[in-house]
N, C-alpha and C positions, 0 to 999 in steps of 0.2 A: 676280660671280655674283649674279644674279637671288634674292629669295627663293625662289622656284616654285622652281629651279634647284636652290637648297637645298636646299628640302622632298625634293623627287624624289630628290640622294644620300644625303640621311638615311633614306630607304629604302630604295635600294640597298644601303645598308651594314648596314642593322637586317634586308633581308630575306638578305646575306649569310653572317652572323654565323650567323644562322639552319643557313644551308645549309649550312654546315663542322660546326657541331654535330651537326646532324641526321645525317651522312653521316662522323663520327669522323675526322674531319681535321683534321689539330694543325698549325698555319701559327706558326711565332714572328712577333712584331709589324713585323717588316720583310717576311716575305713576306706579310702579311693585307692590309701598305698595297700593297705591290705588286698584289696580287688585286683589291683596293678600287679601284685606279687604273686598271683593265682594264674590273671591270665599270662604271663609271664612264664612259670612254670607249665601250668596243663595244658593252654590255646584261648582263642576269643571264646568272650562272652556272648550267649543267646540269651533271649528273653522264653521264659515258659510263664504262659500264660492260660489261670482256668486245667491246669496241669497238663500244657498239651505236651505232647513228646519232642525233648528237644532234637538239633541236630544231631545225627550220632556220633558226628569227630570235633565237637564243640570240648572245650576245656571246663569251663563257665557255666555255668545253669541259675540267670537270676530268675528270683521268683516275686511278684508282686502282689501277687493273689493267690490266699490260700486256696488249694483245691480242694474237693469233697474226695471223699473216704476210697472210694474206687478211683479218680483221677490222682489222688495220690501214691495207689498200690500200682499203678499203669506207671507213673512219673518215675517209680521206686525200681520196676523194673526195666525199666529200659537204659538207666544210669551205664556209664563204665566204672571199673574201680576207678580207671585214670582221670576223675572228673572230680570236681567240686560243684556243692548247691550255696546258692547265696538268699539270702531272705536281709532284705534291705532294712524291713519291719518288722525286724525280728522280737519286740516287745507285746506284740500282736497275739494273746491265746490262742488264736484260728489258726495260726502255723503249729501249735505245736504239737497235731494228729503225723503230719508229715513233718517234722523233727523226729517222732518218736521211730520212722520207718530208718532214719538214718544215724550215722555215728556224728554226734558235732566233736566239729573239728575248735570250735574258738566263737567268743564272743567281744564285740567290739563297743562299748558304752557312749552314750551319747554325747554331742558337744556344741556347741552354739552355732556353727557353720553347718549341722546335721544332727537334727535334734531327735535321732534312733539310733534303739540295738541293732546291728548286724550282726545276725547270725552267721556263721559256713560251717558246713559238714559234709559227709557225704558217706561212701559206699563204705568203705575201709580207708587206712593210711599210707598203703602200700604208695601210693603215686607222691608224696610228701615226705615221705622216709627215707627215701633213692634217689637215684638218679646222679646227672652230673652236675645239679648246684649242689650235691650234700659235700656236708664239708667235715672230715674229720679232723682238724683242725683248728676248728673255729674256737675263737677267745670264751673261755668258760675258767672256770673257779669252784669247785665242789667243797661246800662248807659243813660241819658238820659238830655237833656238842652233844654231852653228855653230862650228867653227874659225876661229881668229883671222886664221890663217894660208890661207887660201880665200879670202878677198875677201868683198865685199861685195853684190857683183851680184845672186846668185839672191836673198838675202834681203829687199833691197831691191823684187825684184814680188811677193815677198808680203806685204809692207808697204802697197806701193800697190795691192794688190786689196784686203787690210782695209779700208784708209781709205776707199777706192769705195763699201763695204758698211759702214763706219762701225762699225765691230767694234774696240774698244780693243785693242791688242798690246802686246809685249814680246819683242822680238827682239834677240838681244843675242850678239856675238862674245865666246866663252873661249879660256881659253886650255888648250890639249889637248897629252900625252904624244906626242899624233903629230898633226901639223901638218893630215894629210888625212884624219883621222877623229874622229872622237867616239866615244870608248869606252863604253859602259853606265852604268858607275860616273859618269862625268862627266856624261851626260844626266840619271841618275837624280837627282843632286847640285843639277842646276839648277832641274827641276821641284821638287823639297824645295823649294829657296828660296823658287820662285814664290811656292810655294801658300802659304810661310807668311809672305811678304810681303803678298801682295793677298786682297781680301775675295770675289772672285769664283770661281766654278768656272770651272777652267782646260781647256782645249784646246793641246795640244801637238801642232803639225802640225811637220814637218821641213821644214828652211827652203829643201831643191831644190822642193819640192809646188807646184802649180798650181789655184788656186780656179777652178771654172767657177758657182758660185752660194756664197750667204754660208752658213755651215756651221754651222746652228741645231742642227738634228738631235740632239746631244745631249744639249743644254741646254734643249728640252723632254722629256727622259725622266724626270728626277728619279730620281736614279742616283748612285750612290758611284762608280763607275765604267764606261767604256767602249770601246771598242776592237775590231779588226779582227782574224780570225786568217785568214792565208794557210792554203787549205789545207784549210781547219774544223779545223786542230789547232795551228798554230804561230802565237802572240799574237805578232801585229808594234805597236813602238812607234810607231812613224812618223805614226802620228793617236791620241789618247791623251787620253781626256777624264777630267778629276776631279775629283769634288763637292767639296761643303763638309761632311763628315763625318767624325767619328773613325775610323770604317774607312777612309773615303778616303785621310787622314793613315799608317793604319796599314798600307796597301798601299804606300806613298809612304816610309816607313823601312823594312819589310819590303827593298823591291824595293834601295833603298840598300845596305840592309847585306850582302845577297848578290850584290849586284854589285860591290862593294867586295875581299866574300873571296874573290871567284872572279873575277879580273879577265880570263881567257883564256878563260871562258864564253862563248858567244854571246848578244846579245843577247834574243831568243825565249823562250828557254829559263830565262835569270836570270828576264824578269818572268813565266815560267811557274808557277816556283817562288815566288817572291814572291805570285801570286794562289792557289795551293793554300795557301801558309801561313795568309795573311790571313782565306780562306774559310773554314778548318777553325777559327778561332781567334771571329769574329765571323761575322754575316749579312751578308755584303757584295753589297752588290746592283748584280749586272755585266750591263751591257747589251752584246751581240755586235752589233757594227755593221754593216749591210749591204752587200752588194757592189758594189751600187749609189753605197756612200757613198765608196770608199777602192780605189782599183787603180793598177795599173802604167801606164807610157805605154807606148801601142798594143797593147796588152794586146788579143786577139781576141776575147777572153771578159766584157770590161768592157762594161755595161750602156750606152746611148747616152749618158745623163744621170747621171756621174759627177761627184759635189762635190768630191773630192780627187785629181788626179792626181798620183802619184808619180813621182819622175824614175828608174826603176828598168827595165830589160830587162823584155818580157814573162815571163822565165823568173822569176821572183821570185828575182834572184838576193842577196838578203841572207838567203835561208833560211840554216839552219847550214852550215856548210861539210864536217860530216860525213855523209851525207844517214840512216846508220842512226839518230844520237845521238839521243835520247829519243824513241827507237820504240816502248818499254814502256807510253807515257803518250796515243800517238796518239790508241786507240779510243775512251779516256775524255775526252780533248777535244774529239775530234767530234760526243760526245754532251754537251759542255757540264757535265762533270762530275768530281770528283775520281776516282786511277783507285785499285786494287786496293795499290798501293804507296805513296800517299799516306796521310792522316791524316785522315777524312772530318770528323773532330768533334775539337778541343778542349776539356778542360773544364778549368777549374781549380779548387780548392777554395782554403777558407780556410787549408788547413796551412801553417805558415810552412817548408816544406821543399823543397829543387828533387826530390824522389823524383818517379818517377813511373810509370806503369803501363799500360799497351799490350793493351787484348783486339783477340785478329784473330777477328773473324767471318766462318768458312767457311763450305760446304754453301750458298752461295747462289743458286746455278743452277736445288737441288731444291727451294726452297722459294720462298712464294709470296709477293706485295706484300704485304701486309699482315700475314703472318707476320714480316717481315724488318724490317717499318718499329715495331712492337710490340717483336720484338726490343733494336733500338735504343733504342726509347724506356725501354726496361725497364733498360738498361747505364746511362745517364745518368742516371735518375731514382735508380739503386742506390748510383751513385757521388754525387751531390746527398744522398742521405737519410747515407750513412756513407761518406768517404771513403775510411776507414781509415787515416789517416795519409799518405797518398801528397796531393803535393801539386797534381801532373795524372794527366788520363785522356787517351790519345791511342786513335784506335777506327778501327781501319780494318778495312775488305768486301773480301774476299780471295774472286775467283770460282774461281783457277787456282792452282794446287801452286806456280807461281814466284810468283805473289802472295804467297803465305804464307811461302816463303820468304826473299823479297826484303822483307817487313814484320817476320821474328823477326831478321833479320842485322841493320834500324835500330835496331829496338829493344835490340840486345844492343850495339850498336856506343853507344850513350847510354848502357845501363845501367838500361835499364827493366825492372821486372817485366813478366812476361808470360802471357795469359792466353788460352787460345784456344776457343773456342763454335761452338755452331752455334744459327743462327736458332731453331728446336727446342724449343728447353731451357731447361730453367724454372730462373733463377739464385737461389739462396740469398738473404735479404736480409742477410747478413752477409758475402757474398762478400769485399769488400774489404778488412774487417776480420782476416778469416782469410787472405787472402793476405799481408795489412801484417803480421801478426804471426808467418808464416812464416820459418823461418832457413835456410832453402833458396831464399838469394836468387836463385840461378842459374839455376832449374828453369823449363820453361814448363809452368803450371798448363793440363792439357788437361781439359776439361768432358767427364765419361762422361757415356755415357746412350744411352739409343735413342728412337726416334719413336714415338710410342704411338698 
């Protein structure tokens, strides 16, 4: 990078910093570099607001308020491809009408200096794909296993396409409970190793796949992780990029350790669970890979110019083989987000105790973004200032009665306190304190009150 170069993101970033101040938007330092990384490549951030039409040579398009149904189809057309959408509150159901209008591009999980999902997406990937930061170059490692007992064959031309494209590998026969698969826990098992053998970020392509060009693509996102979901909801392994990061690491035991307890799980599903965990615990910043980048063969639906083909039936058929199983989780994946049953935030305090305490925040439907994301930030900064003795906060957005349900049966099933809110309602700052010293450990603390 050029001085000039410099100078110019030293102002992008100084006139950045600016615009999130200016406009009360709390980014933790993973999602401000992700932002910085956007305007950086596309141009300054605008604010769209109530979906008004942003500038039309802006880079940037934050969004703080979901818009209705026509301000969102207005919002949707006026985009460039060369632009990116940012949704700050991306955990928020109301965004995900206007999610649905666009491609996401990555979601960033929350973390105690910015206690939200950030969503981005946008038109297509063409402006992210290109250009002169892409790098075909960049430090990658494509790893890749099979059964010992399968032969040699297929993994062998992916060997010889790396080498074509001069792409280091590591392909390597195990040895597996069943001779013609690879089970989760054994995939998951080898990736660990990779990652903590070699120095580079790893790509895990499945060793039937077919290169039709060298598979840079994620290795310039600068990313904890990345990956494909069939569907917009179900995270397939089968292309599997992962950084050099402690979150990276920490999705990478996650996904082990519950592919290990649940070894009859399906695939999808284990690292589904493993990327909620990891998400709600740190800001793990996942890029959704294109469809352009990862399909079936002869797939009718696959873009001409496909990097990854997979040796799989059009039908995608390694989805589950239950077709209902984790139906509850769908609409929150397709919007790139933890759903109503998950754990949206982790937090942990300094207590040396495993206790721990569970608010479900309901009424989220009637109220509005920025009441809900204030909300949030008000639970974590209460549980930060006094923990009350509990040694986590577990906080999940319950829109729907089986929401709330299906979050006091986890929480009761661990043993957590429970505490339930609405958006609304102004919390005590000794909340925690008085629940920690309550001896009605069974009870769920429900928040009266009415909207004023």
């Amino acid at each position: 990078m050029t001085s000039a170069d410099t100078a110019q993101a030293d102002g992008l970033q100084t006139n950045l910093d600016h615009f999130l101040a200016s406009n009360g938007i709390k980014l933790n330092a993973v999602q401000r570099r992700r932002v910085g990384w956007l305007v950086h490549r596309l141009g300054n951030a605008v604010l769209s607001q109530g979906g008004s039409v942003p500038v039309r040579d802006s880079g940037v398009i934050v969004v703080v308020e979901p818009p209705s149904g026509p301000a969102a189809e207005t919002l949707y057309r006026t985009l460039r491809t060369g632009c990116a959408v940012v949704i700050p509150f991306g955990e928020n159901p109301a965004f995900d009408f206007l999610k649905s209008k666009l491609t996401d591009f990555g979601t960033i999980g929350p973390g105690t200096d910015g206690p939200h999902e950030m969503w981005w997406g946008g038109v297509n990937w063409r402006a992210l794909g290109t250009g002169k930061a892409f790098l075909t170059d960049a430090p990658l490692r494509v790893i890749s296993c099979y059964p010992r007992g399968r032969g040699d064959e297929q993994a062998q031309r992916l060997r010889d396409q790396l080498a074509e494209y001069r792409i280091t590998c590591d392909i390597a026969a195990v040895d597996t409970a069943d001779d013609g698969c690879i089970h989760a826990s054994e995939k998951a098992a080898f990736v660990r190793q990779m990652w903590q053998q070699h120095r580079e970020p790893l790509l895990f392509i499945e060793a039937d796949a077919v290169l039709t060009e060298a598979p840079m693509l994620p290795s310039n996102l600068d990313c904890d992780l990345a990956l494909h979901k069939w569907n917009r909801w179900e995270m397939s392994a089968r292309t599997l990029y992962v950084g050099r990061s402690a979150a990276a690491e920490a999705l990478l035991h996650n996904w082990h350790h519950i592919a290990t307890a649940y070894p009859s799980v399906w695939e999808g599903y284990l690292l589904d669970q493993a990327w909620c965990l990891t998400s709600s615990q740190m800001p793990l910043d996942t890029v959704w890979l294109p469809r352009s980048y990862h399909a079936p063969t002869e797939d009718t639906g696959t873009p001409r110019h496909t990097t990854i083909v997979h040796d799989l039936p059009a039908d995608n058929a390694d989805l589950g083989p239950d077709a209902e199983f984790g139906i509850a989780m769908r609409t929150a994946r397709r919007a790139g987000r933890s759903g109503g049953r998950d754990s949206m935030i982790v937090v942990k305090s300094q207590a040396m105790t495993s206790d721990a305490i569970t608010v479900i925040m309901r009424d989220i439907a009637s109220s509005d973004a920025r009441e809900i994301a204030a909300s949030i930030e008000a639970v974590t900064g209460a549980f930060a200032a006094d923990c009350g003795g509990f040694g986590r906060l577990e906080l999940s957005l319950c829109p729907w009665q089986d929401d709330i349900r299906a979050a006091k049966s986890a929480a009761k099933s661990a043993n957590n306190r429970i505490i339930e809110i609405a958006p609304w309602q102004t919390l005590p700052a000794d909340l925690f304190r008085t629940i920690g010293q309550s001896r009605d450990a069974g009870s769920v603390v429900v928040m009266a009150g009415h909207r004023g």
